[in-house]
mmCIF file as gemmi writes it, N, C-alpha and C atoms, coordinates in Angstrom:
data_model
loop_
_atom_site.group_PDB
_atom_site.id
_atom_site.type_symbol
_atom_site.label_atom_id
_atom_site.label_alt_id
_atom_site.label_comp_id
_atom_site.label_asym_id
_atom_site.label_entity_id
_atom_site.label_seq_id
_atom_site.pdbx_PDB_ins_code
_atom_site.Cartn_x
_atom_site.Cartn_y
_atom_site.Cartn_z
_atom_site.occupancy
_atom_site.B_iso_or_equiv
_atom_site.pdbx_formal_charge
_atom_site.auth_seq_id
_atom_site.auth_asym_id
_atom_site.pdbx_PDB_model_num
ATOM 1 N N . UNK Axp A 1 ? 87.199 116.06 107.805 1 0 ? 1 A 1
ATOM 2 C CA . UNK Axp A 1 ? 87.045 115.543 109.148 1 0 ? 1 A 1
ATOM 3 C C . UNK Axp A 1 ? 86.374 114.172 109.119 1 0 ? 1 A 1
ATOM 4 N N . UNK Axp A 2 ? 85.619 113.723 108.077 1 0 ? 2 A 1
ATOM 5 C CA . UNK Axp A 2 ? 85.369 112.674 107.867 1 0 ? 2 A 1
ATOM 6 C C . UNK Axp A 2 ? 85.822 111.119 107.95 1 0 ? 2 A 1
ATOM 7 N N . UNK Axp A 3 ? 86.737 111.525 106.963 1 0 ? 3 A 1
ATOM 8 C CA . UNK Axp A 3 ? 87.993 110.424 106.897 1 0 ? 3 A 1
ATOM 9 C C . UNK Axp A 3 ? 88.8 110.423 108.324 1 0 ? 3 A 1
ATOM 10 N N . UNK Axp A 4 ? 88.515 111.328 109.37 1 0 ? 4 A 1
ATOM 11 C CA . UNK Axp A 4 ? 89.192 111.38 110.739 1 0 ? 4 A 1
ATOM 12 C C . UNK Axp A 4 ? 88.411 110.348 111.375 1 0 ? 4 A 1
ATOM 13 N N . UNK Axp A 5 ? 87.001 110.834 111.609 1 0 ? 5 A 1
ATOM 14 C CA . UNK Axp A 5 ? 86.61 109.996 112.091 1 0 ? 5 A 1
ATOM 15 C C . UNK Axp A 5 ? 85.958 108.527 111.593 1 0 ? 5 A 1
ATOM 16 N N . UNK Axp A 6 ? 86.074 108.687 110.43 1 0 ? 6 A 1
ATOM 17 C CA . UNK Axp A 6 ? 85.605 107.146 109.953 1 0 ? 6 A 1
ATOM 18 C C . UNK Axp A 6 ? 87.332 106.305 110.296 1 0 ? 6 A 1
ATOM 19 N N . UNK Axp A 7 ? 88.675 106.586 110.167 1 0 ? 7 A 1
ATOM 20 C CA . UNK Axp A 7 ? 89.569 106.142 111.365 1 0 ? 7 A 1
ATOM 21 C C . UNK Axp A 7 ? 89.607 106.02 112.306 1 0 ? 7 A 1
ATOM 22 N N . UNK Axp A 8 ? 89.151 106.78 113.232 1 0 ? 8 A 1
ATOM 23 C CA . UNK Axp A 8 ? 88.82 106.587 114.569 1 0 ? 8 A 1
ATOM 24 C C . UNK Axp A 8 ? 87.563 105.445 114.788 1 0 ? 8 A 1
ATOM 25 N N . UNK Axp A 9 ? 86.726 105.416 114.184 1 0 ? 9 A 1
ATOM 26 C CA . UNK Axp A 9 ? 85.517 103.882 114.274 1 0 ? 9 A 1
ATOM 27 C C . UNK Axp A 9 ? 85.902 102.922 113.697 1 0 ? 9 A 1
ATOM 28 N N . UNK Axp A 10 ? 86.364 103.228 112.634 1 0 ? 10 A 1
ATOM 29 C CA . UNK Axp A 10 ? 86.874 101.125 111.692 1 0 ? 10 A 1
ATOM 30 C C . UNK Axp A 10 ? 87.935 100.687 112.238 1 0 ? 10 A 1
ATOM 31 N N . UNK Axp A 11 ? 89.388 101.78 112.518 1 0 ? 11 A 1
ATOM 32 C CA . UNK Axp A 11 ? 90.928 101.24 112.556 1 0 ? 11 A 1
ATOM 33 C C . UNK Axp A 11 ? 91.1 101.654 114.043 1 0 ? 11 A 1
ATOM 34 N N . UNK Axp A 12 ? 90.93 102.611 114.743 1 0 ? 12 A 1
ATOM 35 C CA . UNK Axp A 12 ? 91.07 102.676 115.808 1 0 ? 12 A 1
ATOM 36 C C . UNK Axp A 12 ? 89.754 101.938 117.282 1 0 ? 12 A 1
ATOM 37 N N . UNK Axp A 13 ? 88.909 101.52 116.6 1 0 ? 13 A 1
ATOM 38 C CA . UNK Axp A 13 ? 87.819 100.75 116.931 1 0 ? 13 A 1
ATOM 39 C C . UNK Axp A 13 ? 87.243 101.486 118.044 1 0 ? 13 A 1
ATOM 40 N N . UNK Axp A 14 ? 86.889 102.521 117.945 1 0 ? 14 A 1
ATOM 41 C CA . UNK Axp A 14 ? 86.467 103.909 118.716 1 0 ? 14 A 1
ATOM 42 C C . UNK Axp A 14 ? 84.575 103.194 118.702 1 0 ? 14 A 1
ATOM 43 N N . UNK Axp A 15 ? 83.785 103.183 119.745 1 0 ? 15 A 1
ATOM 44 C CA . UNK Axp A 15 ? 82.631 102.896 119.968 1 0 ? 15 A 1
ATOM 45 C C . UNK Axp A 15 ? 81.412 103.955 119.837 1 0 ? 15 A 1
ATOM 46 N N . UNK Axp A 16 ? 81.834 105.382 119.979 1 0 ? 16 A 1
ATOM 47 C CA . UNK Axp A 16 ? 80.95 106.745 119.604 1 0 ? 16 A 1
ATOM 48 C C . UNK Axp A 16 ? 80.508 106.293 118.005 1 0 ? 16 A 1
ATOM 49 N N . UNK Axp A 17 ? 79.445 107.007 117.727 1 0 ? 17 A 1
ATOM 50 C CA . UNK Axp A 17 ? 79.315 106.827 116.392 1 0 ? 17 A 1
ATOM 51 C C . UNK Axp A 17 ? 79.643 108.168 116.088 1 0 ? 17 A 1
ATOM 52 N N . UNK Axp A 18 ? 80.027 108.04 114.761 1 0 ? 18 A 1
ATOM 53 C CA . UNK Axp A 18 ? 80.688 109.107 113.982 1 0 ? 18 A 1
ATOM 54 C C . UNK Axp A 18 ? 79.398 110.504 114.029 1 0 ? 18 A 1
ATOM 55 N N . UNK Axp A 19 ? 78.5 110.328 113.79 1 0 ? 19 A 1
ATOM 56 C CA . UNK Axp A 19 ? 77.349 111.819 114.139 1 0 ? 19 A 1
ATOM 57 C C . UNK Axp A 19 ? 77.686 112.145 115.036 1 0 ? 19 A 1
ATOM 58 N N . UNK Axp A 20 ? 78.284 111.173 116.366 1 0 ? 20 A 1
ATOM 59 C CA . UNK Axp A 20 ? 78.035 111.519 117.643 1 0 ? 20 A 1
ATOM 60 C C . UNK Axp A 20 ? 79.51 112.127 118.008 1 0 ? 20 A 1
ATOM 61 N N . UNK Axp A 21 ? 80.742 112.631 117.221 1 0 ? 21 A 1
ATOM 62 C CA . UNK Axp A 21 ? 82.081 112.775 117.783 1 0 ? 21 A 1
ATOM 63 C C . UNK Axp A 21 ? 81.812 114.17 117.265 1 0 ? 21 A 1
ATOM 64 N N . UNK Axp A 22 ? 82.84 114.917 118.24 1 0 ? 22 A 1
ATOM 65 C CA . UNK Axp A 22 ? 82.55 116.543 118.568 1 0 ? 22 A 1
ATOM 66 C C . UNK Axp A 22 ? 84.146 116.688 118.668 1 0 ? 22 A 1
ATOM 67 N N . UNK Axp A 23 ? 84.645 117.885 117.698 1 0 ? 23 A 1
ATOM 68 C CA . UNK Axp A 23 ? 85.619 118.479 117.95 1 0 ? 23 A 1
ATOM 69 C C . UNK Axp A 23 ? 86.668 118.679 118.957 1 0 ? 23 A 1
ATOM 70 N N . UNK Axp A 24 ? 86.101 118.97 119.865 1 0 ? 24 A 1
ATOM 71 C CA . UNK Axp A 24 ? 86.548 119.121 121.87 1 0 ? 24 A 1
ATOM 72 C C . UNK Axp A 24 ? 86.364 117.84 122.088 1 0 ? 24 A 1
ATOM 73 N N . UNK Axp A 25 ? 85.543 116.976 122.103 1 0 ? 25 A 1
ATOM 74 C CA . UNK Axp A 25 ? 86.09 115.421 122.393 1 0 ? 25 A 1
ATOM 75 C C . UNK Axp A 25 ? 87.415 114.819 122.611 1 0 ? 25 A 1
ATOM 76 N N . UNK Axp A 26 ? 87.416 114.695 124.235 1 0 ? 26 A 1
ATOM 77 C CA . UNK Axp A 26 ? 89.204 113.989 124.554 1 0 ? 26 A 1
ATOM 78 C C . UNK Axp A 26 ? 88.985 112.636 123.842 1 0 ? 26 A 1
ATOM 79 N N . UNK Axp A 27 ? 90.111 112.363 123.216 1 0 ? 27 A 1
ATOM 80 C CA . UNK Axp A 27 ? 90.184 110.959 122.547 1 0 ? 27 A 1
ATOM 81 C C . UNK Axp A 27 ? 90.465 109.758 124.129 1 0 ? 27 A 1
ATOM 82 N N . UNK Axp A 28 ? 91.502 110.298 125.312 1 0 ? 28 A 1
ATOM 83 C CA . UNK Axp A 28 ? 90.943 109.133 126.176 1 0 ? 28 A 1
ATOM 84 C C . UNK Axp A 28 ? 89.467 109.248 126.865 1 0 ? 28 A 1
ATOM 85 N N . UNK Axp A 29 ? 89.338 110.29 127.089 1 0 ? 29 A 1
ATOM 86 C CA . UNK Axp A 29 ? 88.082 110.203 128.006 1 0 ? 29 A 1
ATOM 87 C C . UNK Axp A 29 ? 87.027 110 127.178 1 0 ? 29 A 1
ATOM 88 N N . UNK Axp A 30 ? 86.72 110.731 126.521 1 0 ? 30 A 1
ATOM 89 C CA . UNK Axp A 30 ? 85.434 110.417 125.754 1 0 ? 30 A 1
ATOM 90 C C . UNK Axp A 30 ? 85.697 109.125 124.768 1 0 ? 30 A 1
ATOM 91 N N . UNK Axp A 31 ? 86.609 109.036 124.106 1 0 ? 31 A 1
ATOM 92 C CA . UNK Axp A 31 ? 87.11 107.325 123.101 1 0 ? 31 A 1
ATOM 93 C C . UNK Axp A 31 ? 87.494 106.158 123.807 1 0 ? 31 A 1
ATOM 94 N N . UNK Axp A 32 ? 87.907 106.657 125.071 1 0 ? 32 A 1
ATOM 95 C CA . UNK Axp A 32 ? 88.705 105.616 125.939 1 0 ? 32 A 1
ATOM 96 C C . UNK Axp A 32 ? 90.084 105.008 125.458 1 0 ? 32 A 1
ATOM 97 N N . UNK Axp A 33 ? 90.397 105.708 124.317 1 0 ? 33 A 1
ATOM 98 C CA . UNK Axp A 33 ? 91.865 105.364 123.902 1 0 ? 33 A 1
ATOM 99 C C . UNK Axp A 33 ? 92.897 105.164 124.375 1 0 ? 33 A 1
ATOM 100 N N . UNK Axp A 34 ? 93.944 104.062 124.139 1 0 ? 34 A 1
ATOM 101 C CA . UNK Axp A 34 ? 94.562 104.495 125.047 1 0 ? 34 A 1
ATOM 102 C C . UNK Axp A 34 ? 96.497 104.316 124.472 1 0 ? 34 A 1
ATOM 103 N N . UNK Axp A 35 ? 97.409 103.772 124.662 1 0 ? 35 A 1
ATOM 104 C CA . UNK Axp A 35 ? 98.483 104.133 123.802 1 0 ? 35 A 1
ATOM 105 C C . UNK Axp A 35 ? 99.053 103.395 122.092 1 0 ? 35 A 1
ATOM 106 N N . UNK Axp A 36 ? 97.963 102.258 122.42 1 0 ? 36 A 1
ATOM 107 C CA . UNK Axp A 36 ? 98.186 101.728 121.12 1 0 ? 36 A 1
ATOM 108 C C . UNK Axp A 36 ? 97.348 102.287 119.898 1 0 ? 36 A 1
ATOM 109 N N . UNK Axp A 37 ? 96.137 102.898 120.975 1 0 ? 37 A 1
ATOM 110 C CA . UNK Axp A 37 ? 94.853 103.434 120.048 1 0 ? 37 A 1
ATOM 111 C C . UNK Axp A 37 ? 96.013 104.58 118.893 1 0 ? 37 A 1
ATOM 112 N N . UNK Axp A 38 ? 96.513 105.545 119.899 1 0 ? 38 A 1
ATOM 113 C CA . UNK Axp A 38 ? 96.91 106.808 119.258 1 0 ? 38 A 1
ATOM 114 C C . UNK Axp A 38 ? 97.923 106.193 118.555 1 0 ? 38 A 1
ATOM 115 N N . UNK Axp A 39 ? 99.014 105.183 118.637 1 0 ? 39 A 1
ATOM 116 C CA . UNK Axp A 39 ? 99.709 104.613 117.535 1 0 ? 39 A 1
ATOM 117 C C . UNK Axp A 39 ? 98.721 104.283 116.156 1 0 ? 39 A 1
ATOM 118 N N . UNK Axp A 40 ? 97.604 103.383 116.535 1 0 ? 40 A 1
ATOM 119 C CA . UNK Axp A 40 ? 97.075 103.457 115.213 1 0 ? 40 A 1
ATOM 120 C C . UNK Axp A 40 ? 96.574 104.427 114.512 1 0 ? 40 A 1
ATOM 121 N N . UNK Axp A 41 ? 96.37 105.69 115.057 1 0 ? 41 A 1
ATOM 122 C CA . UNK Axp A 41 ? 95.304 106.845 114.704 1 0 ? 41 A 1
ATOM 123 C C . UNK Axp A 41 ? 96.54 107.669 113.995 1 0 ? 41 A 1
ATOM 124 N N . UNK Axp A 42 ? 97.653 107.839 114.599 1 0 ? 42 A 1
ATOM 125 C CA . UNK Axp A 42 ? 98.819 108.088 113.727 1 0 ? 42 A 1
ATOM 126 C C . UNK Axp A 42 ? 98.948 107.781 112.564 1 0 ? 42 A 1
ATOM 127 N N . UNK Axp A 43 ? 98.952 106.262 112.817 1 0 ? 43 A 1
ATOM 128 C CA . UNK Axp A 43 ? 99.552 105.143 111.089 1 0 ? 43 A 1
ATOM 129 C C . UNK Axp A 43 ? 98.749 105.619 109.871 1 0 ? 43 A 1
ATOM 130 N N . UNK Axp A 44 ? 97.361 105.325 110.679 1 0 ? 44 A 1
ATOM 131 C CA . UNK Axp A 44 ? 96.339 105.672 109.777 1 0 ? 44 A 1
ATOM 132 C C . UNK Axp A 44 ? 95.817 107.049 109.221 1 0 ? 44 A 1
ATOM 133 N N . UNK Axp A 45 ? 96.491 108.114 109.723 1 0 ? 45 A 1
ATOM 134 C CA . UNK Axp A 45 ? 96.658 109.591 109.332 1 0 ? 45 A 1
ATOM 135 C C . UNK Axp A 45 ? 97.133 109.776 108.609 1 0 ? 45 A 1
ATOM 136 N N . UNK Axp A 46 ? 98.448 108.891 108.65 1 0 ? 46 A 1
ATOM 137 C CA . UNK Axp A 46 ? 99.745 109.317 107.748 1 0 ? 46 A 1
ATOM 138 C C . UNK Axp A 46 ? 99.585 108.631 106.868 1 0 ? 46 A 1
ATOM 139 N N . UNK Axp A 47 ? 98.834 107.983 106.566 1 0 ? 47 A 1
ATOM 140 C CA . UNK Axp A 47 ? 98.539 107.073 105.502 1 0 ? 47 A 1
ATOM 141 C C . UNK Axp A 47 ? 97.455 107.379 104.55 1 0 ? 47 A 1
ATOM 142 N N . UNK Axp A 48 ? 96.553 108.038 105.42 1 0 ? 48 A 1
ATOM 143 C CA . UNK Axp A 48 ? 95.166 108.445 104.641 1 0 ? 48 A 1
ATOM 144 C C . UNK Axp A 48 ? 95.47 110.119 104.032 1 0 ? 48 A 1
ATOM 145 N N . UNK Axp A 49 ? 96.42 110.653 104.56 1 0 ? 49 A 1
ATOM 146 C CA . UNK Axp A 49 ? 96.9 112.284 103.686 1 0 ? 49 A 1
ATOM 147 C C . UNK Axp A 49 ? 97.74 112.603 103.342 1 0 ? 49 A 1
ATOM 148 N N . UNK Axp A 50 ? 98.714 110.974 103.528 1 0 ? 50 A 1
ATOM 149 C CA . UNK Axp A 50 ? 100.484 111.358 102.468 1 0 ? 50 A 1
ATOM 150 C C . UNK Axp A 50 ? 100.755 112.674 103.449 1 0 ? 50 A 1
ATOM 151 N N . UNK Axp A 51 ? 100.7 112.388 104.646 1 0 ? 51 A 1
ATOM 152 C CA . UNK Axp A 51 ? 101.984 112.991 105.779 1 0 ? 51 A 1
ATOM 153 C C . UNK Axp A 51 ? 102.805 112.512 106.709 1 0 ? 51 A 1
ATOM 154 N N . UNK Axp A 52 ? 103.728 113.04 107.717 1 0 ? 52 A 1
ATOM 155 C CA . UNK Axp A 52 ? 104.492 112.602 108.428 1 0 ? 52 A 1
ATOM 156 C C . UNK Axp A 52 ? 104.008 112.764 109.924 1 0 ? 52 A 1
ATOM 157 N N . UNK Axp A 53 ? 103.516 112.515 110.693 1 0 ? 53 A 1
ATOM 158 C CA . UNK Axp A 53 ? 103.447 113.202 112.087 1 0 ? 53 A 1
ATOM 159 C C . UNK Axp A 53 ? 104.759 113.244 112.68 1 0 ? 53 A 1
ATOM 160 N N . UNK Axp A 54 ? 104.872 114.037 113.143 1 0 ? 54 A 1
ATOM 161 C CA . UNK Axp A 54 ? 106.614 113.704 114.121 1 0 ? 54 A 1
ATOM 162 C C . UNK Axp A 54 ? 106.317 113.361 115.152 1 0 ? 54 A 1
ATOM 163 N N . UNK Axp A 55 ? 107.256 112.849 115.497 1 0 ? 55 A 1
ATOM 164 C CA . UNK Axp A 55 ? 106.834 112.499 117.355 1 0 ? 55 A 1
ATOM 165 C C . UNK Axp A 55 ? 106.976 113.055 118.191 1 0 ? 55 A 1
ATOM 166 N N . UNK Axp A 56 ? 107.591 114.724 117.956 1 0 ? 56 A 1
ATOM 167 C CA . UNK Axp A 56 ? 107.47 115.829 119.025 1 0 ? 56 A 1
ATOM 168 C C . UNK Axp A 56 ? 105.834 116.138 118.938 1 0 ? 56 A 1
ATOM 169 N N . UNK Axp A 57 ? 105.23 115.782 117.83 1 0 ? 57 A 1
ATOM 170 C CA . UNK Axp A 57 ? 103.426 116.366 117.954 1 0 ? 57 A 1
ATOM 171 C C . UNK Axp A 57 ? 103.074 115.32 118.752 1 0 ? 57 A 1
ATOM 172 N N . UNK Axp A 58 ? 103.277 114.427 118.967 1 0 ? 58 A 1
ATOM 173 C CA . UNK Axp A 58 ? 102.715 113.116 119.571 1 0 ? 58 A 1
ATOM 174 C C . UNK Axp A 58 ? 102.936 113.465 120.798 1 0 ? 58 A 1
ATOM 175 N N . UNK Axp A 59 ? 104.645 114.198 121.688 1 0 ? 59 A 1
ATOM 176 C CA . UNK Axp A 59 ? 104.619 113.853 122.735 1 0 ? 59 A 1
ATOM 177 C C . UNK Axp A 59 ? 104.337 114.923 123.415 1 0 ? 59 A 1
ATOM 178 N N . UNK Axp A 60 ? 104.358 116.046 122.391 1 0 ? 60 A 1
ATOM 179 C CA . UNK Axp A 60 ? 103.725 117.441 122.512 1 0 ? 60 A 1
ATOM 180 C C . UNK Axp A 60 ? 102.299 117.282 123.381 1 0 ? 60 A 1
ATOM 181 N N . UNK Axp A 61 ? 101.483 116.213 122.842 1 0 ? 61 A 1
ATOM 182 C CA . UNK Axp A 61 ? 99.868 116.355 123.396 1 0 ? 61 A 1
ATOM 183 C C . UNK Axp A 61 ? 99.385 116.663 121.886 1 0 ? 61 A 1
ATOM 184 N N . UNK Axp A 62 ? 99.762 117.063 121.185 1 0 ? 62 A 1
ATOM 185 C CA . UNK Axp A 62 ? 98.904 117.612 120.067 1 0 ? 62 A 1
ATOM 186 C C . UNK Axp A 62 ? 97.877 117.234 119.478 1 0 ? 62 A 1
ATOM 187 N N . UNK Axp A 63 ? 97.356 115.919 120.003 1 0 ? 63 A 1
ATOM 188 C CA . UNK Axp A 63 ? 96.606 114.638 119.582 1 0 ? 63 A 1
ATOM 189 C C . UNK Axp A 63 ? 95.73 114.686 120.903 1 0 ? 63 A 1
ATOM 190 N N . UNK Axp A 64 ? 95.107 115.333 121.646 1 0 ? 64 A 1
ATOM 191 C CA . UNK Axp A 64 ? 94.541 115.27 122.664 1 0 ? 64 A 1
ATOM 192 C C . UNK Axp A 64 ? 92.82 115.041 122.545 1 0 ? 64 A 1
ATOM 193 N N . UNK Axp A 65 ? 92.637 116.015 121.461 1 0 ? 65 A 1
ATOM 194 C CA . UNK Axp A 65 ? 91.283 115.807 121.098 1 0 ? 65 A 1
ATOM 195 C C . UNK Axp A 65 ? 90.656 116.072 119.546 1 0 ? 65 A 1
ATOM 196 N N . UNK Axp A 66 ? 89.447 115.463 119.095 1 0 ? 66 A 1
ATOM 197 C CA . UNK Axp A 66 ? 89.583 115.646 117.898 1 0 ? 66 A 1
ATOM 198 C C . UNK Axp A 66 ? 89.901 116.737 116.995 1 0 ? 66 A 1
ATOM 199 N N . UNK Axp A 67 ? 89.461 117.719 117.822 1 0 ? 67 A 1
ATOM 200 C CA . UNK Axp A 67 ? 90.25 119.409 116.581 1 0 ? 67 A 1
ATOM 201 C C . UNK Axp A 67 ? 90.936 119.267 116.819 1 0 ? 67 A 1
ATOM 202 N N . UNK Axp A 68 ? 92.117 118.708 117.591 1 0 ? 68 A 1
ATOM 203 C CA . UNK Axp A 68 ? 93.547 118.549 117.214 1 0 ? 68 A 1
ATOM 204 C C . UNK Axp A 68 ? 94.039 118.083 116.378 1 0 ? 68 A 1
ATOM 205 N N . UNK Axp A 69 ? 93.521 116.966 116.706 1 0 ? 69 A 1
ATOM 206 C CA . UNK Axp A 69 ? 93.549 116.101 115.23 1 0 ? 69 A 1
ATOM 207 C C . UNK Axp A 69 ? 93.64 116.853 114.052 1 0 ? 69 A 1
ATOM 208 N N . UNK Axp A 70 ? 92.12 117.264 113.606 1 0 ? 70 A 1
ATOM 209 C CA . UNK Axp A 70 ? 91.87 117.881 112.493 1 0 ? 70 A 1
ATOM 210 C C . UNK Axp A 70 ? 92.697 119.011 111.804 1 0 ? 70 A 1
ATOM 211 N N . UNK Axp A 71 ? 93.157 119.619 113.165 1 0 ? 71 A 1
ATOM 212 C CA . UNK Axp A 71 ? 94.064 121.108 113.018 1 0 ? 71 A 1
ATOM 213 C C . UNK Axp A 71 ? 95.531 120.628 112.896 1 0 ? 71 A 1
ATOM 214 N N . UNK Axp A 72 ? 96.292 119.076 113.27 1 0 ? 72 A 1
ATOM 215 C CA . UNK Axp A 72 ? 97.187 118.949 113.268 1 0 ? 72 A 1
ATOM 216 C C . UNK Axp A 72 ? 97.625 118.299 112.088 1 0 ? 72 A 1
ATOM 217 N N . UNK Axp A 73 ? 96.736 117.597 111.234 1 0 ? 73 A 1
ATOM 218 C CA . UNK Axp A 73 ? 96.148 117.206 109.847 1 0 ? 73 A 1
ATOM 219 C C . UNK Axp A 73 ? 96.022 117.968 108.646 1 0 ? 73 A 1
ATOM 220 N N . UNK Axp A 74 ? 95.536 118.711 109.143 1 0 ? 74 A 1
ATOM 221 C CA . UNK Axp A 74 ? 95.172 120.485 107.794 1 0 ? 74 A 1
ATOM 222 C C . UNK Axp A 74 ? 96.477 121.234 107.973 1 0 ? 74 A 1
ATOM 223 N N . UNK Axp A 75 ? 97.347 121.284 109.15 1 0 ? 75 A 1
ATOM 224 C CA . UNK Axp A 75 ? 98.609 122.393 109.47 1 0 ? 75 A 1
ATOM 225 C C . UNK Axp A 75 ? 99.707 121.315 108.478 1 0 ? 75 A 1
ATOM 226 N N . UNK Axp A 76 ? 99.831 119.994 108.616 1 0 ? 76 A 1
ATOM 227 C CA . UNK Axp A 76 ? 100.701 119.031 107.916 1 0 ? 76 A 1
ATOM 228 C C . UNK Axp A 76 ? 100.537 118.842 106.59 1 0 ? 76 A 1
ATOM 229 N N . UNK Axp A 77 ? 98.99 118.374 106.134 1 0 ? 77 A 1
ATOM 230 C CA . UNK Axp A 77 ? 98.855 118.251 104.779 1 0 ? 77 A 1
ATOM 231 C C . UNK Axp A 77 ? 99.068 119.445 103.93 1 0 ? 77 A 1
ATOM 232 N N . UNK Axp A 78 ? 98.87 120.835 104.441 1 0 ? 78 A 1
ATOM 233 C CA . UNK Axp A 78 ? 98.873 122.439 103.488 1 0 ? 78 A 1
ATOM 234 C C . UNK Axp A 78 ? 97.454 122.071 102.46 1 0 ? 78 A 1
ATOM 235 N N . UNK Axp A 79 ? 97.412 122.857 102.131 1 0 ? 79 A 1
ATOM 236 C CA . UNK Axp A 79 ? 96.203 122.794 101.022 1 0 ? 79 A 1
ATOM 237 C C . UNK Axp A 79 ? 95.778 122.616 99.692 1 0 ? 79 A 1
ATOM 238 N N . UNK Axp A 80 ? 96.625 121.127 99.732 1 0 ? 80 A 1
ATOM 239 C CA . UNK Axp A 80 ? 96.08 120.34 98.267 1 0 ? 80 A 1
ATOM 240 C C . UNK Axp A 80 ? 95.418 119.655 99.291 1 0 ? 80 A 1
ATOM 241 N N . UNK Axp A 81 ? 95.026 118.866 100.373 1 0 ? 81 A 1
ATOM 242 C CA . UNK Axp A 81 ? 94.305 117.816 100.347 1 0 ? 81 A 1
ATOM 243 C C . UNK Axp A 81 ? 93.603 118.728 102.168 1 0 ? 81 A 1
ATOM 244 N N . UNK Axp A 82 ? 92.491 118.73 101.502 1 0 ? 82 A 1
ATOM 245 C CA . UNK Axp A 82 ? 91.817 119.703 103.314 1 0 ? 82 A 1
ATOM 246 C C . UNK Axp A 82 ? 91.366 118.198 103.9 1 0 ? 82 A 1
ATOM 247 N N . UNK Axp A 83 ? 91.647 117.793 105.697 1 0 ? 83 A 1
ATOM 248 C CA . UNK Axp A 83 ? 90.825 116.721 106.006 1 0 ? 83 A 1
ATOM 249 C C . UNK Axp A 83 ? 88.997 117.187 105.657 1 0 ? 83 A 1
ATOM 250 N N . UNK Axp A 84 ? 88.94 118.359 106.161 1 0 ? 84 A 1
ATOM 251 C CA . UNK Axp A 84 ? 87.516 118.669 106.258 1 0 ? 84 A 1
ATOM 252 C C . UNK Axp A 84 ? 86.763 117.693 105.259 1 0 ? 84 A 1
ATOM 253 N N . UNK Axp A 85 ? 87.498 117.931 103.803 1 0 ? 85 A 1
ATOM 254 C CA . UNK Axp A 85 ? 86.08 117.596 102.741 1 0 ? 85 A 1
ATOM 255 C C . UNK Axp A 85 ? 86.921 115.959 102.358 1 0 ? 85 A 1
ATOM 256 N N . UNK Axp A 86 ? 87.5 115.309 102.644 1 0 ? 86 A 1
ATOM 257 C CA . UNK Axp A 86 ? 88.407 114.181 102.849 1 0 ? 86 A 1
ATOM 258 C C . UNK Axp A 86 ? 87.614 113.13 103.125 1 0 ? 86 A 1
């Protein structure tokens, strides 16, 4: 979950500090993100765990808040690479 949110503060330029981001955290409301944010938070997913997001997860909502993230990250990568310890 680390590497989630250290993306979300350097590349997605998210203003919470990383101690301070919580699982249930909406990425617009609480990040203020908004459609380019989640394009980059994508790029930079798929880049940081050698996966694909599809864009039915994207238009799904599946990206709504950070355990989504995390859960939509760990369900894609399988378990050679966990975000948790990442």
């Amino acid at each position: 979950m680390q590497t989630i949110k250290r993306i979300l503060r350097t590349d997605v330029l998210v203003e919470v500090p990383v101690d301070q981001m919580q699982l249930d955290d909406s990425l617009r409301e609480s990040y203020g993100m908004d459609s380019l944010g989640f394009v980059e938070l994508r790029v930079q997913c798929e880049e940081a765990f050698g996966i694909d997001i599809p864009d039915e997860a994207v238009a799904a909502g599946e990206l709504s808040t950070l355990g989504d993230v995390l859960a939509l990250v760990e369900r894609l990568s399988g378990a050679d690479q966990s975000p948790t310890t990442a």
